[in-house]
SEDOKE-875587 format. One record per residue (C-alpha): residue in three letters; x, y, z. Coordinates in steps of 0.2 Angstrom, whole numbers. Example, Ala and Ser with C-alpha at 12.3 -4.5 7.8 and 13.67 -1.06 7.14 Angstrom:
TORLO residuo     x     y     z
TORLO     ALA    62   -22    39
TORLO     SER    68    -5    36
% end
This chain:
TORLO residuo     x     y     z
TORLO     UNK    11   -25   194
TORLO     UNK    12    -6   183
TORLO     UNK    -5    -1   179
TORLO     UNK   -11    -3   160
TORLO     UNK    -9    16   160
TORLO     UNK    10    17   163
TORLO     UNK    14     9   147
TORLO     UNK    18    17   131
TORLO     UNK    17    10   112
TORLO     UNK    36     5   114
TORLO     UNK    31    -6   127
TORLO     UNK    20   -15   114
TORLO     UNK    33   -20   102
TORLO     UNK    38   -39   101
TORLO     UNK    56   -31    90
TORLO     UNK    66   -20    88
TORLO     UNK    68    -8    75
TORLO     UNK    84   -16    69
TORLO     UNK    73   -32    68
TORLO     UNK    59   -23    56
TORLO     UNK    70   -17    45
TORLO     UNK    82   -30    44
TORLO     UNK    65   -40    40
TORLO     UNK    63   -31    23
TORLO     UNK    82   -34    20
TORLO     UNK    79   -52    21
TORLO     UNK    63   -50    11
TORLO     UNK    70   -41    -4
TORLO     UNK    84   -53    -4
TORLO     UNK    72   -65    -7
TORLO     UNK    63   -61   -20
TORLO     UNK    74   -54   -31
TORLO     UNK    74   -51   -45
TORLO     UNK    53   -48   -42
TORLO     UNK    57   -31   -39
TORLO     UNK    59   -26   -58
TORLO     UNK    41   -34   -62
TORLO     UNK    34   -25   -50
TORLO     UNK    40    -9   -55
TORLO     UNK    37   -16   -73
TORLO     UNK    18   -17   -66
TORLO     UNK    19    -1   -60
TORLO     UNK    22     8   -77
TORLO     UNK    10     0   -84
TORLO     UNK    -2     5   -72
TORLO     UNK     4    24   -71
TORLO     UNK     1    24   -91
TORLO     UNK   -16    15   -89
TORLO     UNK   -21    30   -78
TORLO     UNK   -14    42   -87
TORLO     UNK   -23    36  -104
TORLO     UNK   -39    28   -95
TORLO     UNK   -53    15  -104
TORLO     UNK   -65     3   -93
TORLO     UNK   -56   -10  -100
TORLO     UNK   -37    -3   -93
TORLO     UNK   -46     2   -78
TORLO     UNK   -54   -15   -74
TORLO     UNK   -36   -23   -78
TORLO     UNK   -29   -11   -66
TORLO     UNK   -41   -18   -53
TORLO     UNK   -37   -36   -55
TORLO     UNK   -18   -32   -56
TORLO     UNK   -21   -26   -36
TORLO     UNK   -31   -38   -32
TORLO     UNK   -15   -53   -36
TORLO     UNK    -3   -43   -29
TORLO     UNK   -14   -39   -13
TORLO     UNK   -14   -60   -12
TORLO     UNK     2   -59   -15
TORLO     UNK     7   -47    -2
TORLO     UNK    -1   -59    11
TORLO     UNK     6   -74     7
TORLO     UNK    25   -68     4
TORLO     UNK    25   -54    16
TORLO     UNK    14   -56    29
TORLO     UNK    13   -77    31
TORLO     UNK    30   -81    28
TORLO     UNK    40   -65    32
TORLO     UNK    32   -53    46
TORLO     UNK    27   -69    56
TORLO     UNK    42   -73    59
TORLO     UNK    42   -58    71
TORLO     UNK    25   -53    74
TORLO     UNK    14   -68    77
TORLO     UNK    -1   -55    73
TORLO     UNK     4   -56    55
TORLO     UNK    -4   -72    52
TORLO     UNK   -21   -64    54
TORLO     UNK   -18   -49    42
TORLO     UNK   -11   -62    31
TORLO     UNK   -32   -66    28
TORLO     UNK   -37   -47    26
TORLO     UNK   -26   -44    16
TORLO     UNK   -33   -58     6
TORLO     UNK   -53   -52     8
TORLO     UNK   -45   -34     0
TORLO     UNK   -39   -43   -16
TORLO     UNK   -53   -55   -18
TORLO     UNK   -63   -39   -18
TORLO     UNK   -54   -30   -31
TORLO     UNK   -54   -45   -41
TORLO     UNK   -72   -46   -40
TORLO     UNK   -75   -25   -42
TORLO     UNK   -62   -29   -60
TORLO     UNK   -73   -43   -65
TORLO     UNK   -92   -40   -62
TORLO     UNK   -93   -21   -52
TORLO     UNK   -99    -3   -59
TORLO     UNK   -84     2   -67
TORLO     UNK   -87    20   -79
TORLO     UNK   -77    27   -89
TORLO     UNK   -71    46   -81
TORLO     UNK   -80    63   -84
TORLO     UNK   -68    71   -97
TORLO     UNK   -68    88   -81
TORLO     UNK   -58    74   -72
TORLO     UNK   -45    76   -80
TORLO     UNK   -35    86   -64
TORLO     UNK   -39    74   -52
TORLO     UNK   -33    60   -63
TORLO     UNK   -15    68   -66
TORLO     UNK   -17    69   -47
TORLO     UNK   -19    53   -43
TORLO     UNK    -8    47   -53
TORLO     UNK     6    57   -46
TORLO     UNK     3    51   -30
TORLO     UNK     3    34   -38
TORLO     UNK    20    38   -46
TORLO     UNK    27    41   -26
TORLO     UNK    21    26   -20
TORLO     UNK    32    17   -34
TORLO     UNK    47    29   -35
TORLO     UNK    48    39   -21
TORLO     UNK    43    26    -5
TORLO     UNK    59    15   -10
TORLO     UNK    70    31    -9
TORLO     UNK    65    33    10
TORLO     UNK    76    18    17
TORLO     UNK    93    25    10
TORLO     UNK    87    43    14
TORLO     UNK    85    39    32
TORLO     UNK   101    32    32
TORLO     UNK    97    13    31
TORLO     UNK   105     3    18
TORLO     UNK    95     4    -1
TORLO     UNK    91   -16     1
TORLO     UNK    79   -13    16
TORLO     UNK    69    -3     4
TORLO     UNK    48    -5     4
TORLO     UNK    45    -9   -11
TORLO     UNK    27    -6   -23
TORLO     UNK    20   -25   -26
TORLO     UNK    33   -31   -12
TORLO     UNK    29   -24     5
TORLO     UNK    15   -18    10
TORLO     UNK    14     0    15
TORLO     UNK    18     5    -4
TORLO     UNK     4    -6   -10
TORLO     UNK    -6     1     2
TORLO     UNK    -4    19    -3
TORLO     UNK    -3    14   -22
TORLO     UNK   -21     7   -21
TORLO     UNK   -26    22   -11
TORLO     UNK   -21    33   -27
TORLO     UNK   -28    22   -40
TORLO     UNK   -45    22   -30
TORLO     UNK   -46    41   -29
TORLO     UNK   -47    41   -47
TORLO     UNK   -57    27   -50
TORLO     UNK   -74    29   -56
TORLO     UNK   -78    14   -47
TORLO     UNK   -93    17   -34
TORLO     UNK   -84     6   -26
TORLO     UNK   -71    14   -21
TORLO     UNK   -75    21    -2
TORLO     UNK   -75     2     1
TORLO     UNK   -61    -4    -5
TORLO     UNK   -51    12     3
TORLO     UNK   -55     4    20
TORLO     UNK   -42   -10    23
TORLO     UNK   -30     0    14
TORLO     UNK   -33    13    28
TORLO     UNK   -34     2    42
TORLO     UNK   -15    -6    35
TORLO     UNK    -9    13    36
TORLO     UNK   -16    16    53
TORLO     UNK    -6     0    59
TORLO     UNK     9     5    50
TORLO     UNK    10    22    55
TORLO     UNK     9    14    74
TORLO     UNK    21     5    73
TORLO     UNK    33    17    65
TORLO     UNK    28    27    79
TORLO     UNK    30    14    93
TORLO     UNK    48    14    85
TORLO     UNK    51    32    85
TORLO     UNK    55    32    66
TORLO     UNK    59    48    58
TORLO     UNK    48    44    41
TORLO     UNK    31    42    52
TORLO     UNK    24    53    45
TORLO     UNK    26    49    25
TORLO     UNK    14    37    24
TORLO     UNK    -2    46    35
TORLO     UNK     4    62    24
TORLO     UNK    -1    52     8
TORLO     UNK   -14    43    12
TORLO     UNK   -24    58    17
TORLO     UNK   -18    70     2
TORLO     UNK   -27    53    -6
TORLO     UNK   -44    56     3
TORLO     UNK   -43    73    -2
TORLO     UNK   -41    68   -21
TORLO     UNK   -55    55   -21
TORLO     UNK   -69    71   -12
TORLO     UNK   -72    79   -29
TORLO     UNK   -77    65   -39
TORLO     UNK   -94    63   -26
TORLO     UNK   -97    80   -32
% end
């Protein structure tokens, strides 16, 4: 028997990478035509951030918070299972991270934002305008067909970075908190893409710490 050291990440995947991404092409087929409320969603949310009050910010909140669920029962429970029985116990965290953001919208210290902020804010929501427009673009550029795109509200790394740029804005105190399964998703992801030698590895781990560096100046 090879020693635990001879193995590499590759050696850990239960699929292929034609498998993963034929998943999302299956996926969006789906749910189509979801796609056009989630992006729908998206706008609202971009202009909420743009033009921010406690009010649109708590909205803002709760609208994660569903699709967070949402996420974790389309994607992850019915979807990724199929290939990757460790899906059905993201499924759950993914749950915890939008019962929290449901609870931060409804009873947690949102503020409204220091009028100085205003260059983080533009900030974040232009890394929140990548997540919706730009991540879906990375399929077809890779040369993968344009219906395997990931998808904001969808699938789950998009999500994942989208809440990452709406919480480096937030005036929630929160916020550190509810940045940590995000993370943790990215981390996985970025793993995986790895295990897989896929080109757009990077992508994801690029954003999510531009995100981290957004959210330092608003401690200060």
């Amino acid at each position: 028997m090879s020693e635990w050291w001879t193995y590499s990440l590759s050696d850990l995947l239960l699929f292929s990478p034609r498998v993963y991404y034929r998943l999302f092409e299956l996926h969006n087929h789906e749910l189509w035509p979801a796609h056009l409320l989630s992006v729908a969603v998206g706008l609202a949310i971009l202009y909420a951030l743009l033009r921010p009050t406690i009010r649109r910010l708590r909205l803002v909140l709760a609208a994660f918070g569903v699709i967070w669920i949402w996420v974790a029962f389309a994607f992850f429970w019915q979807r990724y299972a199929t290939i990757n029985w460790a899906a059905v116990y993201v499924a759950p965290v993914f749950v915890v991270q939008g019962v929290m953001l449901l609870g931060t919208a409804a009873f947690g210290p949102v503020t409204s934002a220091a009028p100085e902020a205003k260059l983080i804010r533009f900030s974040g929501a232009a890394l929140f305008a990548l997540a919706l427009f730009a991540y879906p673009v990375i399929a077809p550029f890779m040369g993968r067909t344009s219906s395997a795109a990931e998808v904001f509200g969808i699938a789950p790394d998009p999500t994942s970075l989208a809440t990452l740029a709406v919480l480096a804005i937030s005036p929630s105190r929160l916020r550190w908190l509810l940045m940590v399964i995000p993370l943790a998703w990215i981390a996985i992801s970025t793993l995986t893409l790895l295990a897989m030698d896929a080109p757009e590895v990077w992508i994801a781990p690029v954003l999510a710490i531009t995100t981290l560096v957004v959210s330092r100046p608003r401690d200060r």
